[in-house]
MARFIDREN-865570 format. One record per residue: x, y, z of N, C-alpha, C, O in turn. Coordinates in steps of 0.001 Angstrom, whole numbers, plus 500000, padded with zeros to 6 digits. Last residue first. Layout:
REM residues N
XYZXYZXYZXYZ ...
END
This chain:
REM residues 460
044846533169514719043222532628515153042692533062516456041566532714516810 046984533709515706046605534577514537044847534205515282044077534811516028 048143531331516961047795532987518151046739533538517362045685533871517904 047953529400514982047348529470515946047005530754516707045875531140517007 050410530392513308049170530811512860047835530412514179046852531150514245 052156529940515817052101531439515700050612531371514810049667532029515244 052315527243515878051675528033516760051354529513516426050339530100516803 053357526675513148052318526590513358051528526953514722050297526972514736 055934527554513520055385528368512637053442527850513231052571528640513594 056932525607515292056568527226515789055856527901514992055133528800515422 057074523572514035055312523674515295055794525261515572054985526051516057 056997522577511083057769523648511963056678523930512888055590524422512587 057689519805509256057125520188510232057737521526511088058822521465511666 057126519581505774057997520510506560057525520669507712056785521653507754 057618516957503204056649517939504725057837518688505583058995518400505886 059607516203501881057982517253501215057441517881502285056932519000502355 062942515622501019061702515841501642060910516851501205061127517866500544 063909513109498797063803514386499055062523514658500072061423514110499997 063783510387498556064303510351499914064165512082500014064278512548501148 063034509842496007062086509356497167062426509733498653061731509531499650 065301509679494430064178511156494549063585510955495290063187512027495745 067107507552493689066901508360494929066188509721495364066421510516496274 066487506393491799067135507690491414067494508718492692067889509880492789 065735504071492343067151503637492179067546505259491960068745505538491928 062913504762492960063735504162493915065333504593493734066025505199494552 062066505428490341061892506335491244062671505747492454063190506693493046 062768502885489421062736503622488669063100504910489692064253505324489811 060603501489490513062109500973490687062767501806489597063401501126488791 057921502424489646058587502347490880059621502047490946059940502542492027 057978502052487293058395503374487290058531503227488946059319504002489488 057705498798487238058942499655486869059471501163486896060612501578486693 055351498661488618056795498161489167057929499414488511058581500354488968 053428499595486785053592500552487959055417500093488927056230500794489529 054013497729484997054392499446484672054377500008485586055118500986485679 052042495668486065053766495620485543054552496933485158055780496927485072 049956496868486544050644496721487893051982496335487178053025496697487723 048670496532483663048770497795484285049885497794485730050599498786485880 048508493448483821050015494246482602050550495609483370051693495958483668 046749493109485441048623492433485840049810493071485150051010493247485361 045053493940483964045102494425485468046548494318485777047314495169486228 044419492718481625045028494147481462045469494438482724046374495272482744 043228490514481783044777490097482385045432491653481990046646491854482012 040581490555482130041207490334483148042685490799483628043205491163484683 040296491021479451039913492243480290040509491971481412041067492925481955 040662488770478180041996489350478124041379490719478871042198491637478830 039060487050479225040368486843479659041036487924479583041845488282480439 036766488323477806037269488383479371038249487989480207038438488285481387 038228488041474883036970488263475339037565488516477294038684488837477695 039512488586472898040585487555473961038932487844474926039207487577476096 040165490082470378039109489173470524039545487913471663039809486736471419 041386491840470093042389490970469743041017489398470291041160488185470444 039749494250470097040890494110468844041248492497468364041367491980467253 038705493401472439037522493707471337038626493255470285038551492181469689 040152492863474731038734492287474423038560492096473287038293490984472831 043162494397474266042555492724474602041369491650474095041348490548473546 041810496836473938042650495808472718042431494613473077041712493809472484 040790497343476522040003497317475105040335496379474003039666495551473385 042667496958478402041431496426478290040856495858477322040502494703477082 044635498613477089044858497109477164043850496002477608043909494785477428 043261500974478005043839500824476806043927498956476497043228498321475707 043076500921480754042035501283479737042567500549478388042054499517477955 045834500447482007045087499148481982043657499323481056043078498324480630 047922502635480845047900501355480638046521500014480574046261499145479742 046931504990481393047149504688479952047778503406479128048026503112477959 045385504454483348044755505590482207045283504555480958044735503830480128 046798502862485208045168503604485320045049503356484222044669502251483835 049701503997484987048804502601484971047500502155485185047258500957485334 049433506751485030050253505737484001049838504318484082049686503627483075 048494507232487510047424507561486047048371507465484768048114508000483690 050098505926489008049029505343488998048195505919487502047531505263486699 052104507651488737052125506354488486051078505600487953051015504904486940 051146509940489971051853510007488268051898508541487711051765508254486521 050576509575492301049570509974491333049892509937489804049168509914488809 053150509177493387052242507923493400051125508410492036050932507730491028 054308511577493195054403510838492544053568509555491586053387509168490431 052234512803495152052431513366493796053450512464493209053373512855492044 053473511860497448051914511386496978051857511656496135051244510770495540 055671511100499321056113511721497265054403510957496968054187509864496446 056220511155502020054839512217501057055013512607500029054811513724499552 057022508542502942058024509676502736057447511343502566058027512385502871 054787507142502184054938507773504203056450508969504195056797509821505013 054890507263499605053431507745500271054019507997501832053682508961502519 056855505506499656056913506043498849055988507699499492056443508823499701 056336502951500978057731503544501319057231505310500698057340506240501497 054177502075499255053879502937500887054897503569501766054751504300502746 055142501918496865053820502886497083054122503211498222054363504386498500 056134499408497464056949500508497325056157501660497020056907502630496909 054028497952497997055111498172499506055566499168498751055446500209499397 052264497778495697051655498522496797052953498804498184052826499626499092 054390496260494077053711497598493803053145498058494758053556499212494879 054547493972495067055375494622495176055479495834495324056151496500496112 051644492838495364052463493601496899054128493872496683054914493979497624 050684493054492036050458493813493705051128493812495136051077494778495896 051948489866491394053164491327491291052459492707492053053226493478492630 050706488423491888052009488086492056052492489553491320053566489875490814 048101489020491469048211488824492714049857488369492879050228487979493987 047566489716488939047899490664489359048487490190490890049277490941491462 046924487016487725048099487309487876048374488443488573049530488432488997 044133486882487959044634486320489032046005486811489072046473487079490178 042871487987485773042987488504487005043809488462487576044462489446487926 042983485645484284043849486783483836043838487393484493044905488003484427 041335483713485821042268483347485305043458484483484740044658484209484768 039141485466485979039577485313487561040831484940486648041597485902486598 038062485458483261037869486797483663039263486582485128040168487408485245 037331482803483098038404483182481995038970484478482692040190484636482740 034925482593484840036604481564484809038028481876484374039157481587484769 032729483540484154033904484172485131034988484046484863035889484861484666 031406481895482566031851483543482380032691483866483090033569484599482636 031017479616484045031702479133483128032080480835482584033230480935482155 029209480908486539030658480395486750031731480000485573032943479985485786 027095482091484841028211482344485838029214481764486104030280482300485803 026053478970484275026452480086483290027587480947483849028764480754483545 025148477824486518026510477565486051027417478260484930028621478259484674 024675479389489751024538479456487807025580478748487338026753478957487647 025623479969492237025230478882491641025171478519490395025572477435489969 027165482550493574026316482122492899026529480559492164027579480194491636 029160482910495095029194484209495413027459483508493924026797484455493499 031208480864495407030677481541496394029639482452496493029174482834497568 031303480023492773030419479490493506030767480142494676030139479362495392 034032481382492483032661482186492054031361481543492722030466482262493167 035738479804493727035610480291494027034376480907493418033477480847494256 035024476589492490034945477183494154034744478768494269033720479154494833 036654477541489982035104477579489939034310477341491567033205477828491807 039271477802491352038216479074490310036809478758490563035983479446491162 041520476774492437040308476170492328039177477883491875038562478713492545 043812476953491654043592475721491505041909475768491676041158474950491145 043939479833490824044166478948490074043479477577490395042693477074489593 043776480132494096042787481108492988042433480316491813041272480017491530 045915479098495068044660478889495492043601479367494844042475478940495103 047878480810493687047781479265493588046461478848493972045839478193493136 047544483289495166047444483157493568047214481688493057046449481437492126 047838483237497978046605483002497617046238482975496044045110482745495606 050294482582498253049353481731498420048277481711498327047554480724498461 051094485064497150051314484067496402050809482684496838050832481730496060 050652486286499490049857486952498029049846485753497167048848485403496538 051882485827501479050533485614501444050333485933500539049102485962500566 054466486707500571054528485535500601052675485067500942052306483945500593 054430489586499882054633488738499316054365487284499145054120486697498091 054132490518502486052654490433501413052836489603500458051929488897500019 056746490194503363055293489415503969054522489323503265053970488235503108 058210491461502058058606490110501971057141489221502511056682488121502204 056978494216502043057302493238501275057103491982501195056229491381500569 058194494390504911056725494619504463056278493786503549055492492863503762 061268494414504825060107493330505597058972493206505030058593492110504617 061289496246502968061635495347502699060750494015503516060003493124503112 060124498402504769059391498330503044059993497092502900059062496356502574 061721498553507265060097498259507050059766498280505549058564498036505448 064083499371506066063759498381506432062537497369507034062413496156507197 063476501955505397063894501275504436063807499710504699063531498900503814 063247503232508030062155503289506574062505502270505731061542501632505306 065761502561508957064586501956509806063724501734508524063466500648508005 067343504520507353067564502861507139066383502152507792065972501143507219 065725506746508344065731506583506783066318505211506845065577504480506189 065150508570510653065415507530510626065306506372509273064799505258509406 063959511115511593065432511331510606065755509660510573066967509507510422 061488511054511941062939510750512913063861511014512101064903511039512757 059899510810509821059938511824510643060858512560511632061031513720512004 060690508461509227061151509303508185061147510432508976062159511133508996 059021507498511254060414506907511139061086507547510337062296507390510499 056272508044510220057445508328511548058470507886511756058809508009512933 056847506785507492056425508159508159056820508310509555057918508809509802 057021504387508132057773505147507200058096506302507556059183506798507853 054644503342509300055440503311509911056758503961509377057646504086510221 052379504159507411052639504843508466053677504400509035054028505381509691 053155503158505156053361504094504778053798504623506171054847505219506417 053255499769506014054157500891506021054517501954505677055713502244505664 050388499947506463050897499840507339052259500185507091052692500977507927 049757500012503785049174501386504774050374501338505774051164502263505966 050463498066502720050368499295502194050667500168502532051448501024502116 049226496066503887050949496208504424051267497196503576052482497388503528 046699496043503150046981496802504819048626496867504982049225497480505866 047250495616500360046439496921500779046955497096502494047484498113502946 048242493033500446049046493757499998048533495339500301049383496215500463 045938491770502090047525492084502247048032492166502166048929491854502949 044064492086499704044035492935501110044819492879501922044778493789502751 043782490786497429044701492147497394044660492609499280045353493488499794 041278488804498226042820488958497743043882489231498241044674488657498988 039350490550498552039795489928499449041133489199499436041892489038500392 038732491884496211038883492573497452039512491895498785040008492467499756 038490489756494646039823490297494234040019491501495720041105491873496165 035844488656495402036837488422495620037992488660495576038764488014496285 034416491535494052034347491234495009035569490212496305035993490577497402 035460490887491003035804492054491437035472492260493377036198493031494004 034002488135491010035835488566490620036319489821491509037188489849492381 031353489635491027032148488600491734033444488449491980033958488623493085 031199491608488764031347491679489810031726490922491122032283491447492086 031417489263486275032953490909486977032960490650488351033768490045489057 029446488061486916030848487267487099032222488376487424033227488431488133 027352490479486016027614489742487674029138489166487913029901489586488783 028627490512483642028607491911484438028522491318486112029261491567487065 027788488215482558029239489052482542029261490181483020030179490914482652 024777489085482683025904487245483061027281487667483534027763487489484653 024197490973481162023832491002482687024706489469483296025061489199484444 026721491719478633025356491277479049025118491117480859026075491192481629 028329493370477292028658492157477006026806491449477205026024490958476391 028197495917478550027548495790477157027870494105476352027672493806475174 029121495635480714027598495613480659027381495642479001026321495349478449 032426495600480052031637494212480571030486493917480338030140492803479943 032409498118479725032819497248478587032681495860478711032774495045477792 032046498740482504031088499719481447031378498511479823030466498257479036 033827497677483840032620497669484463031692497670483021030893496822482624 036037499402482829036149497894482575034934497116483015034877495940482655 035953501661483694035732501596482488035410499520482093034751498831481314 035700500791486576034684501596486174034270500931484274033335500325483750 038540500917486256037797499605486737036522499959486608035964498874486446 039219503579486144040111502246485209038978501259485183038538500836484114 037671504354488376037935505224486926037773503809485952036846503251485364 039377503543490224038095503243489871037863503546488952037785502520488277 042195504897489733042082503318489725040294503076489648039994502235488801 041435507590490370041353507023488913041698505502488351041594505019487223 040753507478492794039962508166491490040185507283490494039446506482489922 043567506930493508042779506226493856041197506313493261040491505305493271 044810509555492823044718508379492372044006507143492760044038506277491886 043123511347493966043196511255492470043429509687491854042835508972491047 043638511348496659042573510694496391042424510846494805041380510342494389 046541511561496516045922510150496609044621509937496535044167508802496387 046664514295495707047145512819494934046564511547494953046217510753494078 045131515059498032044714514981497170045134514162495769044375513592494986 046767514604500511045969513535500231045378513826498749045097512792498144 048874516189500312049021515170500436047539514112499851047471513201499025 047844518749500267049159518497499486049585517083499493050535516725498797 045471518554501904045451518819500533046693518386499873046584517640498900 047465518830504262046189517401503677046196517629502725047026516953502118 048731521455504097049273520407503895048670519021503791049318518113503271 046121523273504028046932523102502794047918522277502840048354522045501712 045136522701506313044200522430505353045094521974504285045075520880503720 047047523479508304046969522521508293046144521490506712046353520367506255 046747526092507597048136525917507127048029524486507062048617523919506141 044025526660508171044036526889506719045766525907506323046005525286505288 041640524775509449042949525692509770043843525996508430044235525002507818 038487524466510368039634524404509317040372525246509700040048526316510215 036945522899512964037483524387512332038126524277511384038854523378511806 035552521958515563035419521530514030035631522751513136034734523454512670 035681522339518158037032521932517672036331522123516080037188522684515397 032917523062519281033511524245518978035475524025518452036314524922518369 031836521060519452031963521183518150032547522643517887032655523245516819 034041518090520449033638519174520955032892519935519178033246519539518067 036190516314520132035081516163519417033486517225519683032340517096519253 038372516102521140037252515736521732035814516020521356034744515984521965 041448514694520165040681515367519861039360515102520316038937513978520043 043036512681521966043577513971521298042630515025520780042949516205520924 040518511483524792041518511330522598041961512520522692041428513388523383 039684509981526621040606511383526480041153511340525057042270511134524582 038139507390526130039244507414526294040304508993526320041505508981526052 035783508947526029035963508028526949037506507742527443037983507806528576 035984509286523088035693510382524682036031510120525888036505510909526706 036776506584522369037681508024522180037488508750523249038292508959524158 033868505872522802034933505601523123036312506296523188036817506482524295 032087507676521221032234507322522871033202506829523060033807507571523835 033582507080518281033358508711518867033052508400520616033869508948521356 032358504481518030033975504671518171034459506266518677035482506528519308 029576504612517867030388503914519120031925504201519356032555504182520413 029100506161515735028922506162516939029604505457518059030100505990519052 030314504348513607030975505858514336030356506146515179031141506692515954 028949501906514132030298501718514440030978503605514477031886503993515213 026457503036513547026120502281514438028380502127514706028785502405515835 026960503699510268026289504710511009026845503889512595027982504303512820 027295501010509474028791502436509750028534503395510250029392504133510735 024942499821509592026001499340510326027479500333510303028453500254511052 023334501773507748022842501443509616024226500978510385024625501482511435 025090501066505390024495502347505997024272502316507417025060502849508198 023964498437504960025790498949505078025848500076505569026792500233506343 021545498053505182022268497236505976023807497860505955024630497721506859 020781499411502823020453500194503659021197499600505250021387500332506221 022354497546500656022755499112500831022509499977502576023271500664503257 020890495257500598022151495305501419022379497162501281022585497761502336 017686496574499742018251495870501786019468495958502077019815496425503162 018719497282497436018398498045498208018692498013499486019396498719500208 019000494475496527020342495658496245019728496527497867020176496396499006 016560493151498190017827493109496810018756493789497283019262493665498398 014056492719499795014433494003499584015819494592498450016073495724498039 013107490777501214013534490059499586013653491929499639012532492206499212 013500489805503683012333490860503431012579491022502118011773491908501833 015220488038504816013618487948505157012717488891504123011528488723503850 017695488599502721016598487303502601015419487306503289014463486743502756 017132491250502774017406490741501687016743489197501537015872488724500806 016797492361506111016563492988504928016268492364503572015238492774503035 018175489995507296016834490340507271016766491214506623016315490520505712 020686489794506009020162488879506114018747488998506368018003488221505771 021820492025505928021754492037505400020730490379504817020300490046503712 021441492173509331020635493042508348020512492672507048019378492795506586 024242490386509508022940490535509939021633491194509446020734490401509166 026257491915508718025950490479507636024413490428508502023425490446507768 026349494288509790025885494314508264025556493267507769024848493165506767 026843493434512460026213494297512065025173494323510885023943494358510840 029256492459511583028753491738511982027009491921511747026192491164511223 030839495417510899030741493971509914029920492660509879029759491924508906 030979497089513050030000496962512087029769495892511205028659495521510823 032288495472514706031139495244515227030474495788513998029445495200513664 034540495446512919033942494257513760032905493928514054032374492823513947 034942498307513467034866497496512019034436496172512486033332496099511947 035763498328516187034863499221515527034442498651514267033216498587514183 038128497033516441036880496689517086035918497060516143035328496274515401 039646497882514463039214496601514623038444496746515433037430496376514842 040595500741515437039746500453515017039377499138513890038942499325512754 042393499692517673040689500374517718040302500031516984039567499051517107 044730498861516392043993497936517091042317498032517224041408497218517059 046152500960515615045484500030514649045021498873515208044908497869514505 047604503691516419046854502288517046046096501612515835045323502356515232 049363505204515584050527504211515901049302503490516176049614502303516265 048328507540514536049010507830515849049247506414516476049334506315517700 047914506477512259048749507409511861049223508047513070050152508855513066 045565505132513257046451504289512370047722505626512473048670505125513078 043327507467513650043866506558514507045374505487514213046114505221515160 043219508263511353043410508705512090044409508370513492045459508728514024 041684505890509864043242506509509428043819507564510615045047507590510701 039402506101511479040091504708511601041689505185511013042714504884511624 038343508189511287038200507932512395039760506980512351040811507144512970 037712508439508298038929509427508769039085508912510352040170509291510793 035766506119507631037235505668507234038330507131508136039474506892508523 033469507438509394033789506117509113035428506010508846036224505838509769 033516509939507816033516509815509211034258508302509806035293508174510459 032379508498505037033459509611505232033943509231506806034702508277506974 030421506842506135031153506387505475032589507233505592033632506799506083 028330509053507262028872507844507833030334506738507426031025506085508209 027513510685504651028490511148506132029082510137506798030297510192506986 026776508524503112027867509067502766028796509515503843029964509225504101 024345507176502881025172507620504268026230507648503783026886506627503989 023059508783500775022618508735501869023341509084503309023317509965504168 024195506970499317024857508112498851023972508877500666024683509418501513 023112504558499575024598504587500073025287506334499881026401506764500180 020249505503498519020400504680500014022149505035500358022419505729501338 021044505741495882020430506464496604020910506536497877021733507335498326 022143503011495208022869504254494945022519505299496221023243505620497163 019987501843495289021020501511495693021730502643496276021848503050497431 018585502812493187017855503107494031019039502718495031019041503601495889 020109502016490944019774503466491123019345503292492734020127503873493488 019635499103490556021237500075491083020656501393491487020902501721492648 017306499072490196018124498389491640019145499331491695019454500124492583 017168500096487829016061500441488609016837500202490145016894501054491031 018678498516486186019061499801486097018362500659487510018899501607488083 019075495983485462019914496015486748019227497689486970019332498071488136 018158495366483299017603494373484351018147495042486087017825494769487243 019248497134481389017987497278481756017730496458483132017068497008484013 022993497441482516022255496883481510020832496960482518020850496911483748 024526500933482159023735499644482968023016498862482482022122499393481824 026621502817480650025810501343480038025817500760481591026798500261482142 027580504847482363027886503309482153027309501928481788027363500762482179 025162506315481476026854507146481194027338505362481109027426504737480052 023250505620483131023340505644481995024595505942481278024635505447480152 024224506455485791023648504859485136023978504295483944024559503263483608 024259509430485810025379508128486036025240506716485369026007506105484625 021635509765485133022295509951484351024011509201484479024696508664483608 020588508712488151020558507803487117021198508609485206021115507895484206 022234510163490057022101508846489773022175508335488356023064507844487661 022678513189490498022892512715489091022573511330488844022550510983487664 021126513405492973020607514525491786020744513743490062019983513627489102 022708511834494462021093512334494673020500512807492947019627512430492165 025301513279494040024596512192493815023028511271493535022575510455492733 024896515651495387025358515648493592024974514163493262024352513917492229 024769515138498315023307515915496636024169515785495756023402516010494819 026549513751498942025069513219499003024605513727498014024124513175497024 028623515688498226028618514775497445027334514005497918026920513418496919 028032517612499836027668518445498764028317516964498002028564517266496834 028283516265502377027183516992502549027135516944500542026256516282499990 031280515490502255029921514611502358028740515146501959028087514494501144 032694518286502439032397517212501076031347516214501110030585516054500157 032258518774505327031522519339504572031612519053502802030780519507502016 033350516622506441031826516437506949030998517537505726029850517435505294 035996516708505617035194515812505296033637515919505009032935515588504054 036592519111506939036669519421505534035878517997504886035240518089503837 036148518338509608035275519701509589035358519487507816034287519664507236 038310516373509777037007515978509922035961517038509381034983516635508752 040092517882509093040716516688507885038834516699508286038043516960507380 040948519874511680040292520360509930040281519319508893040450519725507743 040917518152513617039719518958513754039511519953512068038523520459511536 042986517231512920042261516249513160040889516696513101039920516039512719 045007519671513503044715518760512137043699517342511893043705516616510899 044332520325516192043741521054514768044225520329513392043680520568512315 045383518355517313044137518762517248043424519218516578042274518913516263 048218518197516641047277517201516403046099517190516604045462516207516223 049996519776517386048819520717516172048252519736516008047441519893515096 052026518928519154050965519747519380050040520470518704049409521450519099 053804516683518441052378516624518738051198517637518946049983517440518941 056495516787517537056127517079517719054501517763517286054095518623516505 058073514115517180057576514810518438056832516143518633056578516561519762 058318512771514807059209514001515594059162514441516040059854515459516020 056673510812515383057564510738514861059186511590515168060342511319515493 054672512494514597054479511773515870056123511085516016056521510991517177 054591513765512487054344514875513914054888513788514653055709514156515493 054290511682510840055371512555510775055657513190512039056759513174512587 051372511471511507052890509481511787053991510843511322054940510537512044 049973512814510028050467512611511649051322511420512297051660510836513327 050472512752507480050880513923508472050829513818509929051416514477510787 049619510618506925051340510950506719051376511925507636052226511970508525 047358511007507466048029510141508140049144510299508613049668510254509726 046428512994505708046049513312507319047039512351508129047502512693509217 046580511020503702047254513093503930047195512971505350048229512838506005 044188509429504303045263509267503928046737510108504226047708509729504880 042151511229503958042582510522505419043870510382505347044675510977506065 042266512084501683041707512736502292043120512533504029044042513078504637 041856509548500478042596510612500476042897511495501061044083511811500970 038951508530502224040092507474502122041762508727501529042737508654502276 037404510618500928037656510553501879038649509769502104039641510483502252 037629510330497977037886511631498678037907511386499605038880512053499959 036800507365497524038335507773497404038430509439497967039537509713498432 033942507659497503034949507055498959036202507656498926036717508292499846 033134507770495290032687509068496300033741508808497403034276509697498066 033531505586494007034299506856493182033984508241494488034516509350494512 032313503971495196033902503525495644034231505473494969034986506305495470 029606504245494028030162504682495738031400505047495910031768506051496521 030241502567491568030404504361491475030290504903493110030877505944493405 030487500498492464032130501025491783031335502685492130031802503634492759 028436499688493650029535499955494387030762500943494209031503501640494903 026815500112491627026446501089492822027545500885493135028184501931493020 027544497885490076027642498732489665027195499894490542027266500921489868 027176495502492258027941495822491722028803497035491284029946497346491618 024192495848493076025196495556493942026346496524493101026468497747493166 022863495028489777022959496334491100023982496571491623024816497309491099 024448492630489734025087493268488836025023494872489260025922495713489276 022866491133491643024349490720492054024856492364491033025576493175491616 020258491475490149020424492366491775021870492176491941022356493172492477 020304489438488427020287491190488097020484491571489508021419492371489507 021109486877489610022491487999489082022139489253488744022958490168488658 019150486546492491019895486299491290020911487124490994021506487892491749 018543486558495236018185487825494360017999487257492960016959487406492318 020061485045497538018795485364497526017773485886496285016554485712496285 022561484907496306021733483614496694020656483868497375020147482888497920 023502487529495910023469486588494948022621485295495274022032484733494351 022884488757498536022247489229497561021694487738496149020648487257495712 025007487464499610023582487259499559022656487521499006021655486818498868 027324488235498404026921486771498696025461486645498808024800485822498175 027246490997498112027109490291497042026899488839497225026353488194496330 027366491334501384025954492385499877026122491309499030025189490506499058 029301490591501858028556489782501921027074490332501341026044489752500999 031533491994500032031071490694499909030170490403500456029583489621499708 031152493978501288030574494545500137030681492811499845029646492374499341 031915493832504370030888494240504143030283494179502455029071494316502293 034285492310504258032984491417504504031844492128503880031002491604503150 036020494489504192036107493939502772034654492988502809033963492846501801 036353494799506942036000495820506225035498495202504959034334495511504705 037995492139507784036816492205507958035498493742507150034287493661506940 040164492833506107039348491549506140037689491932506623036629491969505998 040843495285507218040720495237506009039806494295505607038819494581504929 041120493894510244040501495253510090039945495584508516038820496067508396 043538492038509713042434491651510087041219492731509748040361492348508953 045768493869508818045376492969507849043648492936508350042728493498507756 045901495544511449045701496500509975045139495322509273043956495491508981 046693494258512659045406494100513506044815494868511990043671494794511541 048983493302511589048022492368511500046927492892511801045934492290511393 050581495910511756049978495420510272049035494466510604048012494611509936 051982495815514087051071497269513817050172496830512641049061497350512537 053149493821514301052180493890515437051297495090515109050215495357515633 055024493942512087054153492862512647053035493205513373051931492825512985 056016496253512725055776496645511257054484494827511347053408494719510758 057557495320514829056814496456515504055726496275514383054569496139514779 058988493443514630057745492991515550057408493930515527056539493987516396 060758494716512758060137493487512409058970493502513166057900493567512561 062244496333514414061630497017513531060410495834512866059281496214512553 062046497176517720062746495978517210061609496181515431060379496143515458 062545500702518740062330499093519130062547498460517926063184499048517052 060901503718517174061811502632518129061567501037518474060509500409518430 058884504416515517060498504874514918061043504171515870062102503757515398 056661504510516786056707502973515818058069503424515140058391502765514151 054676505317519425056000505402518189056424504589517633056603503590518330 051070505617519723052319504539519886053805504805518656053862504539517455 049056507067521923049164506784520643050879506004520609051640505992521577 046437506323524378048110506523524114048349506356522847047813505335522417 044052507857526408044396507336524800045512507474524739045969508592524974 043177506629529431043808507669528614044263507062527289044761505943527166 
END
């Protein structure tokens, strides 16, 4: 039997511990998949296929954030229910986050399909890359369903306290993918394309398995298809939630997109070294990303409880942890740079392009897990409409902007594209501590009333 787990009782440290690592590990290994496209790719391909890779990803990443938002909403909303006990619309909100997914997937495959290569073009692709990426594209837009399906399975799950599942599930696809991506790319020199169709098969191959299991395990939701319904009251509180977040999270690619697009017109050298950077920076940031999550959801039911010092005391812990792995991995970045891009290619050209790019990067890694813990205090409370205000203050009109000047104005070439990232996350601090000290974070947004929501149930 599937037990989902309250995370508003017991010892607040080992809980925000034991719920986040399997969260850290799960990210780690999630994050393998687009590194090891680019590891191999790169030491099978060269850098025009590394720059493919690349530039398919960011614009995938721009299809992902609806779902990852999406989920997101769905979370808060069920680490709230769960929280305050009360559980009984967890079907139908599980059965309208999936039914509203499955049918954005559908009508983002064809818009994609359709617009590729005017996309391409929109972001200066440089010629060497243009043919790979496109076709890339194709292939990942493809399994879009898989992908969607993919991340609402796993938030799902996370937001009824288990973050253990889905580690398996990510595990086995990850393994999955470095495999394929190995016969696809290096047996079968297939580039961009092989790792695409290798990331596809392997998320296809992990929602399958994680849907038997669930069944298996009596899940809350059984996946029946006479469950796949939108419920309109449930619809409009995801929406109220996740759509911030998938805006903002929009428009952090957006940001990084633009910075993609002001790289390719540099040349195919500096467009791989991004992408590298931009590959390792995934691996980075990723415990400041799962102690993100991990205390939005534990926030959330604990906020759910009427339990507001608990909340408060998971963001601090939270904190203090990402903190202290973040900053070991900023030193480690520094001391050794050119290790690191040699992961990911040999060139020495590459590596002497990068250097400058990882060096102004790197700072973001001492001030992201401040910014992402008070995001997730922030996000499990459901001020998601905040977060969105933030972020397209440090998106838009910070890290675009400071991109440009950097590069071009102030002629700081890729250093100074790098170090717009650390400036943009220095503005997000302050309107976060900002929004903290005014105590607006503590007004509530979700309104759980299960009577109201049975009654629209009878309606149905």
């Amino acid at each position: 039997m599937y037990q989902h787990n309250n995370l508003s009782k017991g010892n607040v440290v080992k809980q925000l511990v034991m719920f986040a690592l399997p969260f850290i590990i799960s990210n780690l290994v999630q994050t393998l998949y687009s590194v090891a496209d680019m590891i191999i790719v790169g030491q099978y391909c060269g850098t025009a296929s590394m720059s493919s890779v690349n530039i398919g990803g960011q614009v995938t990443n721009l299809m992902l954030n609806i779902a990852v938002g999406l989920s997101a909403g769905a979370t808060v909303l069920i680490a709230q229910s769960v929280g305050a006990e009360k559980t009984k619309q967890l079907n139908k909100i599980i059965g309208t986050l999936l039914t509203s997914l499955l049918i954005t997937a559908f009508v983002m495959t064809f818009l994609m399909i359709i617009f590729h290569n005017p996309i391409l073009r929109m972001i200066k692709t440089p010629k060497e890359s243009f043919v790979e990426a496109g076709n890339y594209l194709i292939v990942t837009a493809i399994g879009t369903i898989f992908i969607f399906v993919y991340n609402a399975l796993g938030a799902i799950m996370r937001g009824l306290g288990d973050s253990k599942s889905p580690l398996y599930f990510v595990t086995i696809a990850c393994i999955t993918n470095v495999v394929l991506d190995l016969i696809f790319v290096g047996v079968f020199n297939l580039g961009a394309v092989g790792a695409g169709v290798a990331t596809v098969i392997s998320q296809a191959l992990s929602v399958v398995l994680c849907i038997i299991y669930l069944r298996r395990k009596h899940f809350v939701f059984d996946f029946h298809y006479k469950n796949f319904l939108i419920e309109g009251t449930h619809l409009k509180s995801i929406l109220k939630l996740g759509i911030p977040i998938s805006v903002q999270n929009l428009i952090t690619n957006i940001s990084f997109l633009f910075i993609t697009t002001l790289v390719n017109s540099i040349g195919v050298t500096a467009s791989a070294a991004v992408g590298a950077v931009g590959k390792y920076n995934g691996f980075a940031i990723l415990p400041a990303i799962a102690m993100n999550a991990a205390i939005s959801t534990m926030c959330a039911q604990n906020l759910g409880a009427g339990r507001e010092d608990r909340a408060k005391k998971t963001w601090l812990t939270g904190m203090a942890i990402s903190c202290a792995i973040s900053y070991l991995i900023y030193f480690l970045t520094i001391l050794f740079p050119g290790e690191v891009l040699g992961l990911f290619s040999q060139e020495e050209e590459l590596v002497l392009v990068g250097k400058p790019y990882l060096y102004g990067f790197s700072f973001d890694y001492l001030l992201v897990p401040i910014a992402f813990s008070m995001n997730g205090l922030f996000i499990g409370a459901g001020h998601t409409t905040y977060s969105l205000f933030t972020n397209i203050m440090s998106g838009i009109v910070v890290r675009i902007p400071m991109a440009y000047l950097l590069c071009v104005v102030f002629d700081m070439g890729l250093f100074g594209v790098g170090l717009s990232v650390p400036l943009a996350t220095l503005s997000a601090i302050l309107c976060n501590l900002w929004f903290f000290l005014s105590g607006r974070w503590k007004m509530k947004t979700i309104h759980l009333d299960e009577e109201e929501v049975e009654v629209c149930e009878n309606r149905s």
